[in-house]
C-alpha positions in Angstrom: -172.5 -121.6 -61.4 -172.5 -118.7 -58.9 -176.0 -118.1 -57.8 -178.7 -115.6 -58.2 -178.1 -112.0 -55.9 -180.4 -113.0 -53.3 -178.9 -115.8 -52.7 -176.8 -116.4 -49.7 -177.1 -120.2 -49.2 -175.3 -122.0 -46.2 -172.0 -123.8 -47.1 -173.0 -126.7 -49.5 -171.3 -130.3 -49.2 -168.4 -131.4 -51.1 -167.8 -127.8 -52.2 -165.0 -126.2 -51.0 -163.8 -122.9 -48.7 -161.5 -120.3 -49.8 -158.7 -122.0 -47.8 -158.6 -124.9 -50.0 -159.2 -123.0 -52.8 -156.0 -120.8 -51.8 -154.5 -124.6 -50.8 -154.8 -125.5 -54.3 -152.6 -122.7 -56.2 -149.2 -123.5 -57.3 -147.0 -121.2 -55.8 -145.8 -119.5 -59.4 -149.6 -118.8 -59.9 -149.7 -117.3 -56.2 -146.2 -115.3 -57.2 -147.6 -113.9 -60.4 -150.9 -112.6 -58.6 -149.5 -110.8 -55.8 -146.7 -108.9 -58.0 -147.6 -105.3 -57.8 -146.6 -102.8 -60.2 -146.0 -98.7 -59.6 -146.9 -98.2 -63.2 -150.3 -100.1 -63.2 -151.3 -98.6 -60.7 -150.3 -94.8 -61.3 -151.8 -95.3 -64.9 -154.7 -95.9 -62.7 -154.5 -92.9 -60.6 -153.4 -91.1 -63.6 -157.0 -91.5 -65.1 -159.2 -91.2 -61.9 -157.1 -88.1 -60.9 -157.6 -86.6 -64.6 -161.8 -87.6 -64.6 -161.7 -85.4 -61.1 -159.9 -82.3 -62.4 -161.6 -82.6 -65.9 -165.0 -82.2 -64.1 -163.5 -79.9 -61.6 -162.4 -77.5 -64.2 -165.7 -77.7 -66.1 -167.8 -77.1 -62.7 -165.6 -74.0 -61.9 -165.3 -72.4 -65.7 -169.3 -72.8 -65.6 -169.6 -74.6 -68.3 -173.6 -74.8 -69.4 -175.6 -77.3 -67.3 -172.5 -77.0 -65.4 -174.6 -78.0 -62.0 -175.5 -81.3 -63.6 -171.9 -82.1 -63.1 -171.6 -81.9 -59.4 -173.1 -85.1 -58.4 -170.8 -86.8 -61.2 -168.0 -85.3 -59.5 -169.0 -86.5 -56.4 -169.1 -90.1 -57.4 -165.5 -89.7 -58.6 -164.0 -88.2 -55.4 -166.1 -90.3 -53.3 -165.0 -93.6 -55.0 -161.3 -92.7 -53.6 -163.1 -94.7 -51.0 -161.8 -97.7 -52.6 -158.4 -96.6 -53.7 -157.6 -95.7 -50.1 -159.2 -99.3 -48.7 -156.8 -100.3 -51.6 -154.1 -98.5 -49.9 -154.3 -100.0 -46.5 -153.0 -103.2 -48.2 -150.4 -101.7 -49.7 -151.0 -103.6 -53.3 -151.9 -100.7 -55.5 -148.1 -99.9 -56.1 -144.8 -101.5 -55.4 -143.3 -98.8 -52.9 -144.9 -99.0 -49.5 -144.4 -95.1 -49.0 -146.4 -94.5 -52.0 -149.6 -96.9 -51.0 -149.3 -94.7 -47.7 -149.4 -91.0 -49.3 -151.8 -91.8 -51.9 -154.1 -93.3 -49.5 -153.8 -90.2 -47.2 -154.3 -87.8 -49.5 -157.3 -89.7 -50.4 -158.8 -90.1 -46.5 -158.6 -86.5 -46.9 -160.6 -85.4 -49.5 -163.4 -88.0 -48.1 -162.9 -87.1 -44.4 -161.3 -91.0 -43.2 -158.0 -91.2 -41.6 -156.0 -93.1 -43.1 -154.1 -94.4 -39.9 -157.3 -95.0 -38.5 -159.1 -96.4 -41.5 -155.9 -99.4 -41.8 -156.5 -100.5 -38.5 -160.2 -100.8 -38.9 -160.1 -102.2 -42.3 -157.4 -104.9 -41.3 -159.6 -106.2 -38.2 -162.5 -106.7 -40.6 -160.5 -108.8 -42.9 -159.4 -110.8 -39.5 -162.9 -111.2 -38.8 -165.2 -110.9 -42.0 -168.7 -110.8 -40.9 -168.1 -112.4 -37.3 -170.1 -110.8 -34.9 -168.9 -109.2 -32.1 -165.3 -108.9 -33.8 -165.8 -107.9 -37.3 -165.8 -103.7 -36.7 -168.1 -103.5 -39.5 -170.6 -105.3 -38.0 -170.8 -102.4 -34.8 -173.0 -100.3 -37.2 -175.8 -102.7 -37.8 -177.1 -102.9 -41.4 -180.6 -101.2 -42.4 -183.4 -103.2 -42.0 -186.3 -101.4 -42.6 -187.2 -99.3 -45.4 -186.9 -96.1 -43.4 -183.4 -97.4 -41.9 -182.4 -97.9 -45.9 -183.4 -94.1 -46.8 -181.1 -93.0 -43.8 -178.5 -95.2 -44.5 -178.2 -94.7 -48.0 -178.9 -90.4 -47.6 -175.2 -90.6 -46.3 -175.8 -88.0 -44.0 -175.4 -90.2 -40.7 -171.5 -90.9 -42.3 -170.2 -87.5 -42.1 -171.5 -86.7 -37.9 -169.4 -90.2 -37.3 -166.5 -88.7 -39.4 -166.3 -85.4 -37.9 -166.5 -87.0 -34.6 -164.2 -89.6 -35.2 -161.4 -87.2 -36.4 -161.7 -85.1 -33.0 -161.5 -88.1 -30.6 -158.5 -89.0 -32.9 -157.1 -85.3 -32.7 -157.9 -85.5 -28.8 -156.3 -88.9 -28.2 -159.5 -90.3 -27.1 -160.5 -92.8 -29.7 -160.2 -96.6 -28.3 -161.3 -99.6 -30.1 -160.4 -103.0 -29.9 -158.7 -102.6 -33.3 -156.5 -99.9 -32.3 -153.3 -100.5 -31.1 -151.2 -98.5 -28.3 -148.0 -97.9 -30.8 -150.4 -96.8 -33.8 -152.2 -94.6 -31.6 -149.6 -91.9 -32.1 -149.4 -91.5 -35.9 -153.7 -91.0 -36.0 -153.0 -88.6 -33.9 -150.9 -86.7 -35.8 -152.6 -87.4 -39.1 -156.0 -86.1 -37.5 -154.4 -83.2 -36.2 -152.9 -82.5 -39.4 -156.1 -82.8 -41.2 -158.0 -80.3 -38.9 -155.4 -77.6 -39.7 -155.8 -78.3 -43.8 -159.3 -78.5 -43.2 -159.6 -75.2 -41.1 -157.2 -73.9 -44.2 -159.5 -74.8 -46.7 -162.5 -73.8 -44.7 -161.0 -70.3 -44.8 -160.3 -70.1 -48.4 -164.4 -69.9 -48.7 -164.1 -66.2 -47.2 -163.1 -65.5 -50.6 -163.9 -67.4 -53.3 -166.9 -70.4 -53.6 -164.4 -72.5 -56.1 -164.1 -75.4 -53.1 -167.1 -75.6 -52.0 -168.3 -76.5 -55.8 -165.5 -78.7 -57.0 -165.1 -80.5 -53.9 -167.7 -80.4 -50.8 -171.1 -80.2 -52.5 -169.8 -83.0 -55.0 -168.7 -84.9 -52.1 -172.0 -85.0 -50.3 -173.9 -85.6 -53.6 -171.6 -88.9 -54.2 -172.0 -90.3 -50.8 -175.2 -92.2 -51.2 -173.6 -93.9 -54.4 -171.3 -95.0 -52.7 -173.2 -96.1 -49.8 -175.6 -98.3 -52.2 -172.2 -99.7 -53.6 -171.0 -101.0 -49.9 -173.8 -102.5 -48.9 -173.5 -104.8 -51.6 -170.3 -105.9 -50.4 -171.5 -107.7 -47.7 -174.7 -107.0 -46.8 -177.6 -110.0 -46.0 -174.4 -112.1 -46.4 -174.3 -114.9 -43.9 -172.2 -114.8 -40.4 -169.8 -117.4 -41.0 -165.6 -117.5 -41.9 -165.8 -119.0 -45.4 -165.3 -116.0 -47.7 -167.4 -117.5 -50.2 -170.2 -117.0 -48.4 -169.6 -113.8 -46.7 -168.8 -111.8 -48.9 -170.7 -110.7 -52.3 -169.0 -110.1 -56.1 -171.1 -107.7 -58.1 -171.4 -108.3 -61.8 -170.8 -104.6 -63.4 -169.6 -102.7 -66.2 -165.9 -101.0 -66.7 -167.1 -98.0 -65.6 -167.9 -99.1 -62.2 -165.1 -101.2 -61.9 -162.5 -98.5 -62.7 -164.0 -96.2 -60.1 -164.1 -98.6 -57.3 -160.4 -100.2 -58.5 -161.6 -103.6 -59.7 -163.8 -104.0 -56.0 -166.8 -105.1 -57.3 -164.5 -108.4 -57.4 -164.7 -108.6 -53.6 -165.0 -111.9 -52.8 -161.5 -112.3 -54.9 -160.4 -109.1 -52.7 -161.3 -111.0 -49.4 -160.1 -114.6 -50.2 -156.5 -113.1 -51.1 -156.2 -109.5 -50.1 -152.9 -109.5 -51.6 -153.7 -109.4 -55.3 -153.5 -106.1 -56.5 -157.0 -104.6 -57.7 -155.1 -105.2 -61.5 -154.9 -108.6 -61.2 -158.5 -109.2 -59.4 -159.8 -110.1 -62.8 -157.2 -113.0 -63.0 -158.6 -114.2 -59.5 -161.8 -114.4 -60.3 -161.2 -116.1 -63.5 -159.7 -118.7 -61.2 -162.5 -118.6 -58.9 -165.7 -118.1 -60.6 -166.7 -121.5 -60.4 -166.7 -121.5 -56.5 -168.6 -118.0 -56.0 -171.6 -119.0 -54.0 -172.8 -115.3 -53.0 -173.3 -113.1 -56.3 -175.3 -109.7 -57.5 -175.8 -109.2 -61.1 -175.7 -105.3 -60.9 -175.9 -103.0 -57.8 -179.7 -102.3 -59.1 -180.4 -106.3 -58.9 -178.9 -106.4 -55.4 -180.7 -103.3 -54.3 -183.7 -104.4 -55.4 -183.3 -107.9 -54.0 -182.4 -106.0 -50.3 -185.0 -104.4 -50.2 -187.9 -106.9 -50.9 -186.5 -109.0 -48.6 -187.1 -106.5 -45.9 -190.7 -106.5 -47.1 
């Protein structure tokens, strides 16, 4: 039985890590879960990409109430998020060159370098929840009420990203993640995206239709999706089993097909090669060893904070 969302229980004997678990799959049943697919995943794209411009096109025809849209907007541009952590793995579509574009077009629209963002989001796999390695774990998680208001506003995320991109446009970003021969592609990419968004900047001069169908929405969406990775790992403990560093979230479709099946992210983390499609089929596989589980990002939220209280 997975246990309740506050629970994040040391490793319990005779019960076993994610390495046996991986151990114990027959290599066709490995094959068939790592096959990715260019049509499941633009079918996928296809339908967040069409949710984005349906709402863009009501926000900027003014439909009535049309300002009750924007935040719903936001959530659906900021949840890219997850299609471009998708990308870094490559597994949303078969063709590599694809995985790449998609996930810098999305890095874009949320301000999160692609380049940059791969690197990062590769070391934390290396080191899920390790401290002193894990990069995730260099912003410490709230841990006060206060903390949790700032955290979740989202405001603190877009000063890091704006500095970020001009120590990467500057060549003077260094981390332990970042390697010397990558180094030269964030460069570009940042560069590139100052210029488009300078361009886009300028487009304001005459005409709002950006600023409501892309910039308010995406500020509007960012707590959402901060409340939604917290839950990933957050009050999870500091050890290398994945079962027990990572949380699964129990959620509707909706959620799911906005974050690309990552509610499932202990199944993401135990083998990040399984396409977000095929995550269900993981966990179907894996439900029985899930030791760290929400039911609903309201549960966990609720659960985080009382025990900060």
């Amino acid at each position: 039985m997975a246990l309740p969302a506050r629970a994040c229980q040391p490793r319990l004997a005779g019960m076993r890590d994610h390495k046996a678990f991986l151990s114990a799959l027959s290599p066709a049943t490995r094959a068939a879960l790592t096959e990715t697919s260019n049509l499941a995943g633009l079918i996928h794209l296809a339908g967040h990409v069409a949710l984005i411009a349906g709402l863009g096109a009501a926000i900027a025809a003014r439909v009535p109430f049309w300002w009750a849209l924007l935040p719903v907007q936001g959530i659906a541009l900021i949840f890219l998020f997850t299609l471009e952590h998708e990308c870094t793995h490559r597994t949303p579509f078969r063709a590599p060159a694809l995985n790449d574009w998609v996930g810098r077009v999305c890095g874009f629209l949320i301000l999160l370098p692609f380049e940059w963002f791969r690197a990062f989001h590769l070391a934390h796999h290396r080191f899920t929840n390790i401290p002193g390695e894990d990069p995730e774990l260099d912003s410490a998680k709230p841990e006060t009420l206060a903390q949790w208001i700032v955290h979740v506003s989202g405001l603190p995320v877009w000063g890091q990203g704006v500095a970020l991109l001009f120590r990467l446009a500057t060549g003077r970003e260094r981390a332990r993640y970042l390697s010397d021969r990558a180094l030269p592609r964030m460069v570009r990419e940042a560069r590139a995206m100052l210029v488009l968004y300078t361009l886009a900047g300028l487009t304001l001069i005459w005409s709002p239709l950006l600023l409501w169908v892309w910039i308010v929405p995406v500020i509007l969406g960012q707590p959402f999706l901060r409340l939604y990775l917290l839950a990933e790992h957050g009050d999870c403990p500091f050890v290398a089993n994945m079962f027990e560093n990572t949380r699964t979230t129990f959620t509707n479709r909706i959620v799911r097909f906005l974050a690309w099946n990552m509610p499932y992210h202990v199944e993401h983390h135990v083998f990040p090669t399984v396409p977000s499609h095929k995550l269900a089929d993981l966990h179907r596989l894996m439900r029985d060893d899930l030791r760290v589980t929400a039911e609903g990002y309201a549960a966990f939220t609720r659960d985080y904070l009382a025990r900060r209280r």
